[in-house]
C-alpha angles and dihedrals in degrees: 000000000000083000092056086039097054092044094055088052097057095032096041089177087061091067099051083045091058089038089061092034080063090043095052097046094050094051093052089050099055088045078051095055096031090061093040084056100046092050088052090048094048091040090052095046089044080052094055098100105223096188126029105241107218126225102289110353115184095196116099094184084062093056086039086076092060096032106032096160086052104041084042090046088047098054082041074082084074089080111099092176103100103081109172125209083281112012139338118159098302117133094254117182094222094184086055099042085041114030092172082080103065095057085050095059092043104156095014124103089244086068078062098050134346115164113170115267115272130193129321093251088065101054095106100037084048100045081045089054110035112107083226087087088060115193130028123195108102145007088268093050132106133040095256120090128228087257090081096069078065094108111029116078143019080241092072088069087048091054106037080050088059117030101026137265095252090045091042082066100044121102133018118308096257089066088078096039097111088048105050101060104129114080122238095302144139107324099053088072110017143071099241087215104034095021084223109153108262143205107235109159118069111209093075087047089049080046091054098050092044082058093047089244128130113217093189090072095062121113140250090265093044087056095056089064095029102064090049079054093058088081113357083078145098115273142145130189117268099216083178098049138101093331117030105238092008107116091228106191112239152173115228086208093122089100091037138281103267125106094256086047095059097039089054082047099053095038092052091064101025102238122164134175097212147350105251110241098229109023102032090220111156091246135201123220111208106206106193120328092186101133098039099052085037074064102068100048134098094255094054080053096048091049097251105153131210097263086044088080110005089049111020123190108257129172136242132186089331105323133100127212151142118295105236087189090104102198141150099275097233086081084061105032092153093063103027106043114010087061093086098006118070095197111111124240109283094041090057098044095042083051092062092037084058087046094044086041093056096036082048100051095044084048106057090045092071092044085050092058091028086061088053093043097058089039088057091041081062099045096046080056095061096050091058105268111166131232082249101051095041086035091097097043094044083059082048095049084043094057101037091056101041076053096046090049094039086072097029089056106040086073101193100030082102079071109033102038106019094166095041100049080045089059101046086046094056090046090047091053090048082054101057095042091056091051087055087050094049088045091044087052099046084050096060089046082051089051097251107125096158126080120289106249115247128219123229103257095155086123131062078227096053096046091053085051099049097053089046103250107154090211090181093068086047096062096043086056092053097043082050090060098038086059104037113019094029098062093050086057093052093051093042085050099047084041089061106036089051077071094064119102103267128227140203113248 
């Protein structure tokens, strides 16, 4: 301290230096402390419930009161404006964009509508609206089961809590119309007292103990992958178990969750979605393999979880906390990707544009020979081929496809899993090469030496034609229901729900 002392004295500047240096310091601290107090009283004031949020409760507007950033940030997912190089959440007409689809789900309700997911707070208007639920008179009416309401809306725990899992599946899908009326929300994921994210759907609980494993013990960070699992998977309805007629949802993961897993899966117990139209090939419809192709990605590796990147944390006024605006995050690349990544923008989007181009044009290369497959299995049906002679290119059919709409469906696996997707896609593309060989070979047994003709299915129009849909009567049968069953559903619903404790906004 003399030696400082002395110095000053001789250097008198260096006293008033170290004089501002202590200034500065403490005012930083105290804007330090200020903000640090500010964040703990908003928090605690944020924390302060201002409704009780009863068991189960399927309306997001009632936790909205308690949790008002979340609740603004998830009807955020309202907005169809972002559309990416390839998606996005645009309202894109895929059997238009894409006719070949239409001959690949030839028999199956997708041939009749298939628009391009949008946001969660559309999952009951689109499933309403979509020409897939058929009829529409009454609540026996329509080709699809009351399973498929599974994933849609937090009314689906409140009615699988009162009425059964096992009931909650039987009958057709209008049966629950005037029940699941709140789109995808709050209580699908979240503990409505600790807020805690939650397992509600069974079936991925019923998956985890097939496979001895006890989802209860994952972690925070697995749950925050795990509740998005609980619906963007693989499944099928399991009409044997555990009750006999009953479509139990379930996902075929007990001999493991990759593509040649499931399809052994499926084979060993003979299980098919559909018979294909033309070529009569048993045929598997993937749903959304999101999770298990997500799996085998670097990210998933790394221990990057769903929300990391499709609902990053932000900050408000002084609060952090998760973005429930659950989007593709090339819309937020700031605070999705450039967290952990230091490219800027456009390197990192033009990084997952190369990844989707080389995943798409792969892609459409096996539906381009998959839609002539099934055209020459027809055909090889006409001139009088045999079950035992087309028996071993129907299994290839089968495989290439399952392949081909492991990777379609899985809408972001061109993402999370480039070389995986890749490599499905080039064994599915084996696969359907060797279907055409065997047909081409059955032909020439039949007498036919020459090329199948093909049909013109360069329009989404055409397609439909050619299969034989009469999409006019569709859409009467869905205008007919839009203006007679919808509305009763609406009254039933508002009827009910007038029943509910009320709350103040």
């Amino acid at each position: 301290m003399a030696k400082l002392a002395n110095a000053i004295r001789k250097n008198p500047w260096l006293g008033w230096f170290l004089f501002l240096i202590t200034i500065g310091a403490v005012f930083v601290l105290g804007l330090f402390t200020s903000n640090v107090m500010e964040r703990r009283t908003e928090a605690q004031f944020l924390d302060q419930k201002k409704v009780d949020i009863g068991e189960l409760e399927p309306r997001n507007e009632v936790w909205g009161v308690n949790y008002p950033r979340e609740y603004d940030t998830y009807y955020q997912t309202a907005d169809t404006s972002f559309q990416s190089l390839h998606n996005g959440n645009a309202n894109i007409d895929m059997l238009e964009r894409f006719p070949n689809l239409v001959v690949l789900w030839a028999g199956y309700g997708f041939s009749k509508d298939y628009n391009q997911a949008r946001g969660h707070v559309y999952a009951v208007t689109d499933i309403q609206n979509t020409l897939r639920t058929g009829g529409p008179i009454g609540p026996d009416d329509g080709p699809m089961p009351s399973t498929c309401w599974t994933c849609k809306s937090p009314d689906v725990p409140r009615m699988m809590s009162q009425v059964g899992v096992e009931e909650f599946y039987k009958g057709k899908w209008s049966k629950l119309g005037a029940e699941v009326v709140n789109p995808i929300g709050c209580a699908d994921c979240h503990d409505e007292k600790t807020m805690n994210l939650k397992i509600t759907r069974p079936a991925l609980i019923e998956a985890f103990e097939r496979q001895g494993k006890d989802i209860s013990q994952s972690t925070h960070q697995e749950m925050r992958s795990l509740v998005c699992a609980q619906c963007h998977v693989e499944y099928y309805f399991n009409k044997d178990k555990p009750a006999k007629g009953v479509p139990y949802l379930t996902f075929p993961w007990d001999n493991g969750t990759s593509v040649e897993d499931m399809e052994a899966y499926y084979d060993n117990i003979e299980f098919s979605d559909w018979t294909h139209k033309l070529s009569k090939a048993p045929m598997i419809k993937a749903q959304h393999p999101g999770y298990e192709l997500f799996q085998k990605g670097i990210h998933a590796r790394r221990g990057v979880s769903c929300a990391d990147c499709h609902m990053p944390y932000k900050s408000e006024g002084g609060v952090k906390f998760t973005d429930h605006k659950i989007q593709s995050p090339l819309n937020n690349v700031a605070n999705s990707c450039q967290v952990c990544h230091r490219e800027s923008d456009k390197e990192l989007t033009n990084s997952v544009n190369d990844n989707f181009n080389r995943v798409l044009e792969n892609r459409g290369t096996l539906e381009d020979i998959l839609a002539i497959a099934h055209i020459e299995a027809k055909f090889a049906w006409e001139q009088g081929a045999t079950e035992e002679q087309m028996k071993a290119a129907l299994m290839d059919i089968r495989h290439a496809q399952w392949r081909w709409d492991f990777a379609a469906a899985s809408h972001g696996g061109a993402f999370h899993a480039p070389v995986e997707a890749l490599r499905i896609i080039g064994t599915g593309i084996e696969k359907a090469q060797e279907a055409r060989l065997k047909l081409s070979r059955i032909l020439a047994e039949l007498g036919h030496n020459s090329e199948v003709p093909i049909p013109d299915i360069s329009t989404k129009e055409k397609a439909q034609a050619y299969i034989g849909l009469d999409m006019e009567k569709l859409k009467e049968e869905k205008e007919t229901f839009k203006n007679t069953l919808l509305p009763k559903w609406v009254e039933e619903a508002e009827k009910r729900e007038s029943t509910y404790p009320k709350y103040n906004k």
